[in-house]
N, CA and C atoms as an extended XYZ file, in Angstrom:
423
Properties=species:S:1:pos:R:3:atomname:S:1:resname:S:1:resid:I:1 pbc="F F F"
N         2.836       10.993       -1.577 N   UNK     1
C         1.770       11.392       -0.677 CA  UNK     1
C         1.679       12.911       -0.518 C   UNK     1
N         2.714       13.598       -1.244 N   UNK     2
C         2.243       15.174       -1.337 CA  UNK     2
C         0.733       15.571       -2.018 C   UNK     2
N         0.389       16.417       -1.038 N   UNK     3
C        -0.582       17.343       -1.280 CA  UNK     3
C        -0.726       18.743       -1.735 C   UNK     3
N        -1.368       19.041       -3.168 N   UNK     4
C        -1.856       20.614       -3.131 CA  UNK     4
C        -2.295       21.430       -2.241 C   UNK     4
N        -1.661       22.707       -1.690 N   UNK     5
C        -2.557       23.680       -1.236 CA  UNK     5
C        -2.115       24.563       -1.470 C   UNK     5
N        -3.537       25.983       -1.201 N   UNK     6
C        -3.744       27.009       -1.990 CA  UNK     6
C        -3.107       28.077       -0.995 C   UNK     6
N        -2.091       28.614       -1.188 N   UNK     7
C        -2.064       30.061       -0.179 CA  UNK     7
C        -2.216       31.297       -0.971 C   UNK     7
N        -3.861       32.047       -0.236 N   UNK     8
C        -3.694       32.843       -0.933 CA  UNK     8
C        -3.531       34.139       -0.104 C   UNK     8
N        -3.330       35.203       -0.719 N   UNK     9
C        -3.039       36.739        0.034 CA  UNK     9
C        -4.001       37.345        0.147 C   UNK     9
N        -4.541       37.937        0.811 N   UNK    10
C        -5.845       38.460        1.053 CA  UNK    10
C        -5.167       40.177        2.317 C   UNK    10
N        -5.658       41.128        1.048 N   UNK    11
C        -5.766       42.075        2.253 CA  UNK    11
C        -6.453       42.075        2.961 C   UNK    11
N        -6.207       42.979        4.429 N   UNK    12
C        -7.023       42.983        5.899 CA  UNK    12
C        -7.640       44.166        5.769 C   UNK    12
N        -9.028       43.547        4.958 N   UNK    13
C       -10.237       44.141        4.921 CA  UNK    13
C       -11.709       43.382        4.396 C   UNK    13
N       -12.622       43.800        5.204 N   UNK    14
C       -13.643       43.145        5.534 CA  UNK    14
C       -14.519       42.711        3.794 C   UNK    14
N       -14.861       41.463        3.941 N   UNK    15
C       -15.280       40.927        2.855 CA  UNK    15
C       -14.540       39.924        1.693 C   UNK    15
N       -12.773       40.358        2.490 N   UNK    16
C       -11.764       39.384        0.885 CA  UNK    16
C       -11.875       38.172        1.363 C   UNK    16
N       -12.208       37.693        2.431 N   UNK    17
C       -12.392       36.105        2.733 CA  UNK    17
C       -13.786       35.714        2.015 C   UNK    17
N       -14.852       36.104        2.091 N   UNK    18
C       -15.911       35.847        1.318 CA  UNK    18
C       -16.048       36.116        0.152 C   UNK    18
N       -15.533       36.752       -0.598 N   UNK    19
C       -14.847       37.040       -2.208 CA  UNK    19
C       -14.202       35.341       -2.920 C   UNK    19
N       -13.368       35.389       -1.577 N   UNK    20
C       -12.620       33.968       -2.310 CA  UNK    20
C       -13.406       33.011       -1.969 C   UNK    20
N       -13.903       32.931       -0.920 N   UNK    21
C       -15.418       31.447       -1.058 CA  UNK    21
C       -16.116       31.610       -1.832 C   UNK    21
N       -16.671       33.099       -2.477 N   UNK    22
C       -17.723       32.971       -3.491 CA  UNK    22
C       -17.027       32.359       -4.800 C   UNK    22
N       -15.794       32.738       -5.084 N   UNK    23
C       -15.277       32.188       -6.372 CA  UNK    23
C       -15.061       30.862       -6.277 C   UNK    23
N       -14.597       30.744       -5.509 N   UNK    24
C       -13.890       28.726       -5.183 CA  UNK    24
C       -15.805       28.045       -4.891 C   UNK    24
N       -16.624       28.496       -4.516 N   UNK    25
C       -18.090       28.109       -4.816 CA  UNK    25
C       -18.886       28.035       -6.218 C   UNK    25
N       -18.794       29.105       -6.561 N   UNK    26
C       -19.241       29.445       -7.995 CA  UNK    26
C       -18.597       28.593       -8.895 C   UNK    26
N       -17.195       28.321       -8.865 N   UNK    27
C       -16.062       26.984       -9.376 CA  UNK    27
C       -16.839       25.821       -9.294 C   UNK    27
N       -17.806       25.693       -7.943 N   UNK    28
C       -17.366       23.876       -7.642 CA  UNK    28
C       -16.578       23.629       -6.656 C   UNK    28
N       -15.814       24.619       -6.247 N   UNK    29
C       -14.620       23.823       -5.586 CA  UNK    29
C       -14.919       23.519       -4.197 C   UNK    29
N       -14.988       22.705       -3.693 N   UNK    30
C       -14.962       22.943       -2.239 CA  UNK    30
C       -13.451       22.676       -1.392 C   UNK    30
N       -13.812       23.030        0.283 N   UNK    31
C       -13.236       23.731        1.045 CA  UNK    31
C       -12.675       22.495        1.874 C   UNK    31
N       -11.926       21.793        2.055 N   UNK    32
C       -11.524       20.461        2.642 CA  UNK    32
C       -10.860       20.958        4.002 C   UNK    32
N       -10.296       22.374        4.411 N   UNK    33
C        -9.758       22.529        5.578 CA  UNK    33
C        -8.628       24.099        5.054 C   UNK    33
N        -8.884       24.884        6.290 N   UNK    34
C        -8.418       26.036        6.120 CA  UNK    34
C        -7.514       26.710        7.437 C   UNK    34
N        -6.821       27.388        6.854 N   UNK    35
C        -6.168       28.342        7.936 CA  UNK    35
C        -6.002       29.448        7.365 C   UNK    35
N        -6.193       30.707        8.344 N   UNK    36
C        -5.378       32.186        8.135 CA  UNK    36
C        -4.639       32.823        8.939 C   UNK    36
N        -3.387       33.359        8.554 N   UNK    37
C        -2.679       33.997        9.553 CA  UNK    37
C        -2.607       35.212        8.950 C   UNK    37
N        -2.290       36.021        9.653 N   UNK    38
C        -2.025       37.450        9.640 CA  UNK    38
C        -1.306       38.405       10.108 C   UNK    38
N        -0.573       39.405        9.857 N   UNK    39
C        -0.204       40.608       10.127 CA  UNK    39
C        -1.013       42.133        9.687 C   UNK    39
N        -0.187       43.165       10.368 N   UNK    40
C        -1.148       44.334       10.335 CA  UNK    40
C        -1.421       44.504        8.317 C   UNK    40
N        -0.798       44.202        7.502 N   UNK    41
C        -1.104       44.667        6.485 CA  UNK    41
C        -2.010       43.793        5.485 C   UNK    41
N        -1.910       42.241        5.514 N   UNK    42
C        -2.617       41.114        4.590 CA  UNK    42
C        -2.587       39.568        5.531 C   UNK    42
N        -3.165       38.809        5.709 N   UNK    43
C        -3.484       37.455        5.909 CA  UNK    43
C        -3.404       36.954        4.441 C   UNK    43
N        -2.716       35.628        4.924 N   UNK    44
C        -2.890       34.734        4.529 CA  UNK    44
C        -3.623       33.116        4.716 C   UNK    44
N        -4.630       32.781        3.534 N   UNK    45
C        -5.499       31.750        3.780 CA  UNK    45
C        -4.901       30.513        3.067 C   UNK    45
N        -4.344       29.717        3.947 N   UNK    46
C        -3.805       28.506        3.477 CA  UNK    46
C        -5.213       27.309        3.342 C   UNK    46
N        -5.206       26.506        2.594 N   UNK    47
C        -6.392       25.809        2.202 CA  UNK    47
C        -6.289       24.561        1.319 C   UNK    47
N        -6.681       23.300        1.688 N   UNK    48
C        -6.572       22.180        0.880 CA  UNK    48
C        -8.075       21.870        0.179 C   UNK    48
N        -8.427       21.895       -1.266 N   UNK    49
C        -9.135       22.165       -1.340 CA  UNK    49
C        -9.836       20.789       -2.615 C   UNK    49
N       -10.904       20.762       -3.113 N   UNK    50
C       -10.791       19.717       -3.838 CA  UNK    50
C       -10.464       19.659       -5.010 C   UNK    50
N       -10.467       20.543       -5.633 N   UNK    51
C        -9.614       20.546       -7.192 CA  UNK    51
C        -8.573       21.945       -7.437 C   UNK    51
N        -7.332       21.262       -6.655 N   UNK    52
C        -6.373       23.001       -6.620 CA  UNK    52
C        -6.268       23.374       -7.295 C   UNK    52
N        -5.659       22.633       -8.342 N   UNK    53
C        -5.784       23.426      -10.532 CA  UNK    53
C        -6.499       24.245      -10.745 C   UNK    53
N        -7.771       23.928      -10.562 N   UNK    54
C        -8.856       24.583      -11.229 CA  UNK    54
C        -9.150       25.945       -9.863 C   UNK    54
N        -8.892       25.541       -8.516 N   UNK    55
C        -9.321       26.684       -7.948 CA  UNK    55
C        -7.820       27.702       -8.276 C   UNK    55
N        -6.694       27.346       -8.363 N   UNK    56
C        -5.786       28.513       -9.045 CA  UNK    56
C        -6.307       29.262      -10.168 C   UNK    56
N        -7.075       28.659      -10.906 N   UNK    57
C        -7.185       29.220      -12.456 CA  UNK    57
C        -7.878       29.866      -12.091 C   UNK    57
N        -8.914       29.822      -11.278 N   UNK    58
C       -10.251       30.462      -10.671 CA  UNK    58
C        -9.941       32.003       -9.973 C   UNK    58
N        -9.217       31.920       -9.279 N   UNK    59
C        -8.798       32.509       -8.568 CA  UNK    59
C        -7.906       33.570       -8.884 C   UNK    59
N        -6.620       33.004       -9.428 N   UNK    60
C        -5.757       34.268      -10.595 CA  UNK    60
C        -7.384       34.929      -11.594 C   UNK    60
N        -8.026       33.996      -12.018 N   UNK    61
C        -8.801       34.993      -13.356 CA  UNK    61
C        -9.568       36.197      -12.356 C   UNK    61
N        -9.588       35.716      -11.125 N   UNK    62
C       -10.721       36.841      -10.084 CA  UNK    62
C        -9.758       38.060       -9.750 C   UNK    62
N        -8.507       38.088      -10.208 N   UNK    63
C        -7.263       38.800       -9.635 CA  UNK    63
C        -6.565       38.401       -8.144 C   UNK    63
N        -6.317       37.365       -7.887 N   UNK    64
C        -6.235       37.467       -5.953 CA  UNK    64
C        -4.738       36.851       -6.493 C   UNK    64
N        -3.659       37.026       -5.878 N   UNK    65
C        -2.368       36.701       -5.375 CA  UNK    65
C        -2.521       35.175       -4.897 C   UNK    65
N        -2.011       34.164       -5.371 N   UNK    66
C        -2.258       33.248       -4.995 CA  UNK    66
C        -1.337       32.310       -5.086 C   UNK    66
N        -0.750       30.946       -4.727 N   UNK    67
C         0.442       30.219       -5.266 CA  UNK    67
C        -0.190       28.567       -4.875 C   UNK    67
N         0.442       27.597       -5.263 N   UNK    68
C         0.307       26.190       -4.870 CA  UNK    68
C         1.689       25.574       -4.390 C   UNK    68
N         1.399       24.961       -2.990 N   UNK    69
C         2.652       24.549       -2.084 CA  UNK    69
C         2.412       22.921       -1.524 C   UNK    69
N         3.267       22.428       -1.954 N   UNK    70
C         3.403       20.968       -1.848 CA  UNK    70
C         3.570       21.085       -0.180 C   UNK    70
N         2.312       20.175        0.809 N   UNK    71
C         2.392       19.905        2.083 CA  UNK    71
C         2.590       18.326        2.014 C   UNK    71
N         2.080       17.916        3.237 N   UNK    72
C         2.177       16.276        3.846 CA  UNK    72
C         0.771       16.272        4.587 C   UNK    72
N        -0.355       15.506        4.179 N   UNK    73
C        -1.331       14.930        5.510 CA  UNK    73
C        -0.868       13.816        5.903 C   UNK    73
N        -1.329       13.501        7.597 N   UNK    74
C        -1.352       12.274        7.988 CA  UNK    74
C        -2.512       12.494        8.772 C   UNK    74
N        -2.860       11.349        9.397 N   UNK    75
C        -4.106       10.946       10.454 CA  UNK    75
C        -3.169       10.446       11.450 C   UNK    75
N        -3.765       11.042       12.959 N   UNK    76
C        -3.329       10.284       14.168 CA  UNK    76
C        -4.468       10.075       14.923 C   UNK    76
N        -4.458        9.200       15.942 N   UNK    77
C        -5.426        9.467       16.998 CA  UNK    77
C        -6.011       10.309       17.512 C   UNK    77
N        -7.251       10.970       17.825 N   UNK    78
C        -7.794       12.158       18.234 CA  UNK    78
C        -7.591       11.668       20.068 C   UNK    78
N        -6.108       11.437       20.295 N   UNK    79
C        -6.075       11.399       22.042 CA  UNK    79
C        -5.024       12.306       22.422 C   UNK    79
N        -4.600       12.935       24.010 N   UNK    80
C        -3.678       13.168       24.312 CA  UNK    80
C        -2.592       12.603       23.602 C   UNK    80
N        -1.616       13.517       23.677 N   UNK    81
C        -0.206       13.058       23.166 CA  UNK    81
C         0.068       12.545       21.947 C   UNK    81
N        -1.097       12.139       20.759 N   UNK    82
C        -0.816       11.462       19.751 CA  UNK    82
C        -0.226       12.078       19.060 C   UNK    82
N        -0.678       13.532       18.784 N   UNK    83
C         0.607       14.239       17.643 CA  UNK    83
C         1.980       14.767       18.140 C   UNK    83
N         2.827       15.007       19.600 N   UNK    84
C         3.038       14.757       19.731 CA  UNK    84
C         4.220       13.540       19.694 C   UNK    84
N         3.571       12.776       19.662 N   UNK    85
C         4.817       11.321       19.153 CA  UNK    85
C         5.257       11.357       17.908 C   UNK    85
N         4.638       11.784       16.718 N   UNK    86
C         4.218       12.262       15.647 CA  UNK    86
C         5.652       13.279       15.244 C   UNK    86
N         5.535       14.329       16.125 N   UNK    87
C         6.304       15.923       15.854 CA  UNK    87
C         7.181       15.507       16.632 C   UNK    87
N         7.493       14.358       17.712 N   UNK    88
C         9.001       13.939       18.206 CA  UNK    88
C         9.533       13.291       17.221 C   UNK    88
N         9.056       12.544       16.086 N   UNK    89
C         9.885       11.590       15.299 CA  UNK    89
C        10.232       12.233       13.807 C   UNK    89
N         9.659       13.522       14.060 N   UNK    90
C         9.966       14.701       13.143 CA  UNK    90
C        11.379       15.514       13.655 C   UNK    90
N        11.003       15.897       14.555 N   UNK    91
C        12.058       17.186       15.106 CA  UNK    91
C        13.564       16.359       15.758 C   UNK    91
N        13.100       14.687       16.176 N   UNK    92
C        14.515       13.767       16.409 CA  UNK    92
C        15.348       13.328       15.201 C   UNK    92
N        14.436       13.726       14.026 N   UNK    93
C        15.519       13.488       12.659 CA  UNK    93
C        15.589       14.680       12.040 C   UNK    93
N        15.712       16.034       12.829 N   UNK    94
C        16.276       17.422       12.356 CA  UNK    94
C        14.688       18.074       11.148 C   UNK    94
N        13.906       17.413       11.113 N   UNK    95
C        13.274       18.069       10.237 CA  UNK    95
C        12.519       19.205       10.932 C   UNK    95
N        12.473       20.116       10.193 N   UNK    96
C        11.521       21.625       10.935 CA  UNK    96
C        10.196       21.707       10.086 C   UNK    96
N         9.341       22.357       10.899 N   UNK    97
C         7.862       22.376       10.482 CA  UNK    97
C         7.931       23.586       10.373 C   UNK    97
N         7.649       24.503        9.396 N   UNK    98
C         6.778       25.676        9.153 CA  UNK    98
C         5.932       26.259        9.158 C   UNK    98
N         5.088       25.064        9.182 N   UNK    99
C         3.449       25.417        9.805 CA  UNK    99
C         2.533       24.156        9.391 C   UNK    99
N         1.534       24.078       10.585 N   UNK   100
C         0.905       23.223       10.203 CA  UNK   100
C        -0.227       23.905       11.019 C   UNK   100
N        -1.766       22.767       10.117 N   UNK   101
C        -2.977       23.257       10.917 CA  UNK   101
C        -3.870       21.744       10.912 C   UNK   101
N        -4.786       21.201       11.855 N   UNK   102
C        -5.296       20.177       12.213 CA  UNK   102
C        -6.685       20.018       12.100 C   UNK   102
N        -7.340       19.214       12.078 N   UNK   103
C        -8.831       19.100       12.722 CA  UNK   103
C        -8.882       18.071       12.730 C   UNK   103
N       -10.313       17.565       13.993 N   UNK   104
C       -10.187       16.525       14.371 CA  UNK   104
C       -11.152       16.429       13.941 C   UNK   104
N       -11.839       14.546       13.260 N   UNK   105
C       -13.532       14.320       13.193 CA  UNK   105
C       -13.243       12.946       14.011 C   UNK   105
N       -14.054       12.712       15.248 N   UNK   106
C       -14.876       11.796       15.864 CA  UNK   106
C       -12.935       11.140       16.438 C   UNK   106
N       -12.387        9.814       16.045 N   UNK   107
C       -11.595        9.404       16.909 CA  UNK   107
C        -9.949        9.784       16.326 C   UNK   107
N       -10.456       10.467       15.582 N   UNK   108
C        -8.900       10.777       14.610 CA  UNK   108
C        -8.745       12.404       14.306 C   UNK   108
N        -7.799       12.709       14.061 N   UNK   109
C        -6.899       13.986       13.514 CA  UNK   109
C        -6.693       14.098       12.448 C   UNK   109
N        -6.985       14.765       11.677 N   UNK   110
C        -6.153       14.880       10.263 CA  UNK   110
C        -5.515       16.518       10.353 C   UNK   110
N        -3.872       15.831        9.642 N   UNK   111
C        -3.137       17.199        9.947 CA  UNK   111
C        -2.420       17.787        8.703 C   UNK   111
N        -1.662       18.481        8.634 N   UNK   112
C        -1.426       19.360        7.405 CA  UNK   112
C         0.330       19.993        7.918 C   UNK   112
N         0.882       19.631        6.949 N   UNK   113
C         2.175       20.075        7.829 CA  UNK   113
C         3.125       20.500        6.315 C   UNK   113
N         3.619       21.576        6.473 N   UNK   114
C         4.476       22.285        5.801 CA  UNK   114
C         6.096       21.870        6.305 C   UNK   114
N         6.902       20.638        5.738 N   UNK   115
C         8.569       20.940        6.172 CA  UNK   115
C         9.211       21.949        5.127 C   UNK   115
N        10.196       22.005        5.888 N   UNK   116
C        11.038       22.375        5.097 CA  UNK   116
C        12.230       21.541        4.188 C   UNK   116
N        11.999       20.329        4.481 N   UNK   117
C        12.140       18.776        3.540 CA  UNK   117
C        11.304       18.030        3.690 C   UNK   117
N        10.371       18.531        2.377 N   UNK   118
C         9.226       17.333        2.226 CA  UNK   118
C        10.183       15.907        2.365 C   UNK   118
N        10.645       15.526        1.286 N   UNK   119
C        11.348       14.363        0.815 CA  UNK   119
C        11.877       13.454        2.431 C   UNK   119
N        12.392       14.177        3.216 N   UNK   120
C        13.394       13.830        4.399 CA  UNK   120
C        11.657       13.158        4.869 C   UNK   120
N        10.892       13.906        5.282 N   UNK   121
C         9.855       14.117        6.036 CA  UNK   121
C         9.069       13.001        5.854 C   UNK   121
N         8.541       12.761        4.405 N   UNK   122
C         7.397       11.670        4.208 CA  UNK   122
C         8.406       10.408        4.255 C   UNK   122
N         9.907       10.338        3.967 N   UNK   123
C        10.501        9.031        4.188 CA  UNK   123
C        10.377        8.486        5.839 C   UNK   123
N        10.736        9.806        6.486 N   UNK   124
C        10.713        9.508        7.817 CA  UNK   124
C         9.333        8.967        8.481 C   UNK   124
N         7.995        9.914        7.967 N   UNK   125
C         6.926        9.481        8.641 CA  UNK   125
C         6.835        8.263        7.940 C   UNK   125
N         6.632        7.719        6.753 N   UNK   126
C         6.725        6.325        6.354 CA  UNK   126
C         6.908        5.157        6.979 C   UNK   126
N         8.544        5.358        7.029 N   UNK   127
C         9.248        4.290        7.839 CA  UNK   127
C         8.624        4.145        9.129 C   UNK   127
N         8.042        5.387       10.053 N   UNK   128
C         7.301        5.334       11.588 CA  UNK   128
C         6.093        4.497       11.266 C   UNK   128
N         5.707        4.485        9.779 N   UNK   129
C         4.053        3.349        9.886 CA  UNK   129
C         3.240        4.862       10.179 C   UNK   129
N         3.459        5.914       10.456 N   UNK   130
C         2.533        7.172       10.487 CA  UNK   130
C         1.737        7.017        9.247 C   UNK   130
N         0.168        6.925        9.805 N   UNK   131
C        -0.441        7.136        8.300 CA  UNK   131
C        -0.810        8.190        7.801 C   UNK   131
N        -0.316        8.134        6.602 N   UNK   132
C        -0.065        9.556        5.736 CA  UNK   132
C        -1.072        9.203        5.019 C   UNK   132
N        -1.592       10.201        4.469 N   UNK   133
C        -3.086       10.719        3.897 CA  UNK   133
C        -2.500       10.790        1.956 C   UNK   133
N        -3.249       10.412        0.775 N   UNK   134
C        -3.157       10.447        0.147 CA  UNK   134
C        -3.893       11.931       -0.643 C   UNK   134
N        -3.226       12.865       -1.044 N   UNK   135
C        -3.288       13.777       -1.930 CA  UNK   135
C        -5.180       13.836       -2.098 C   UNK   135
N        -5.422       12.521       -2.949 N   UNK   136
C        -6.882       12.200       -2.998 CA  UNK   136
C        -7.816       12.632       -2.139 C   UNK   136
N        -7.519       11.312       -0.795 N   UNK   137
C        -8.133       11.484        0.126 CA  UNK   137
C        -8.295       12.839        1.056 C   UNK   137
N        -7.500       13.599        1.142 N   UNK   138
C        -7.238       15.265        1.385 CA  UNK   138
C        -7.929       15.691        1.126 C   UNK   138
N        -8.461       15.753       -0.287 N   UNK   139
C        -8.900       16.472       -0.844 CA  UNK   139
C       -10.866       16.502       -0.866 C   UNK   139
N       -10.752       14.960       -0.393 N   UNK   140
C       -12.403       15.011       -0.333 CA  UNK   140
C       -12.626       14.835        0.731 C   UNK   140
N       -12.046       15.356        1.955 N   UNK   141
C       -12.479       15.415        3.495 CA  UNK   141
C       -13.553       16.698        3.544 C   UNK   141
């Protein structure tokens, strides 16, 4: 149930976020769910996207710094407390999160989570019946 995503480096200056949508557009590729974080010198745009292969190839040929990092989706309830129960049955079997980013459509969540043991992680959410999102399905949200 691992998933591709794209982190790419982007200096902090006006226009490198729309640089990389025009290329990952001009590709085909579309945009399934994004995050950026940042410090004073470069952000980074983490991104699950629909064809990661091809938006790497895309992307190195445009010059941008870029890598592919095996995450985990699952879906929870879009209610109080659901993720939550979720990140207790994570952090009660020692696993650590590195980052994750969410969105919700209509009664559900879909989430994105970086461990630092995949392997530990998807056995654990498994066994909870947590439904984990297939690579696929990720990809065409």
């Amino acid at each position: 149930m691992l998933a591709k995503q794209l982190s790419i480096f982007l200096e902090n200056k006006s226009g490198r976020l729309t640089e990389v949508t025009d290329v990952l557009g001009e590709a085909g590729v579309n945009l399934s769910a994004m995050s950026i974080a940042d410090n004073s010198d470069f952000g980074i745009l983490r991104c699950i996207v629909s064809d990661p292969d091809k938006a790497y190839q895309v992307l190195k040929a445009a010059h941008f710094a870029v890598k592919i990092t095996d995450v985990i989706g699952f879906v929870c309830p879009n209610t109080s407390g659901s993720l939550a129960k979720v990140l207790k049955l994570l952090s009660d079997a020692g696993v650590f999160i590195e980052y994750m980013y969410s969105f919700a459509n209509g009664d559900v969540a879909h989430v994105v989570i970086r461990p630092t043991d995949l392997e530990s992680c998807e056995r654990i959410l498994a066994e909870k019946k947590v439904d984990l999102m297939a690579a696929s399905d990720l990809y065409k949200l």
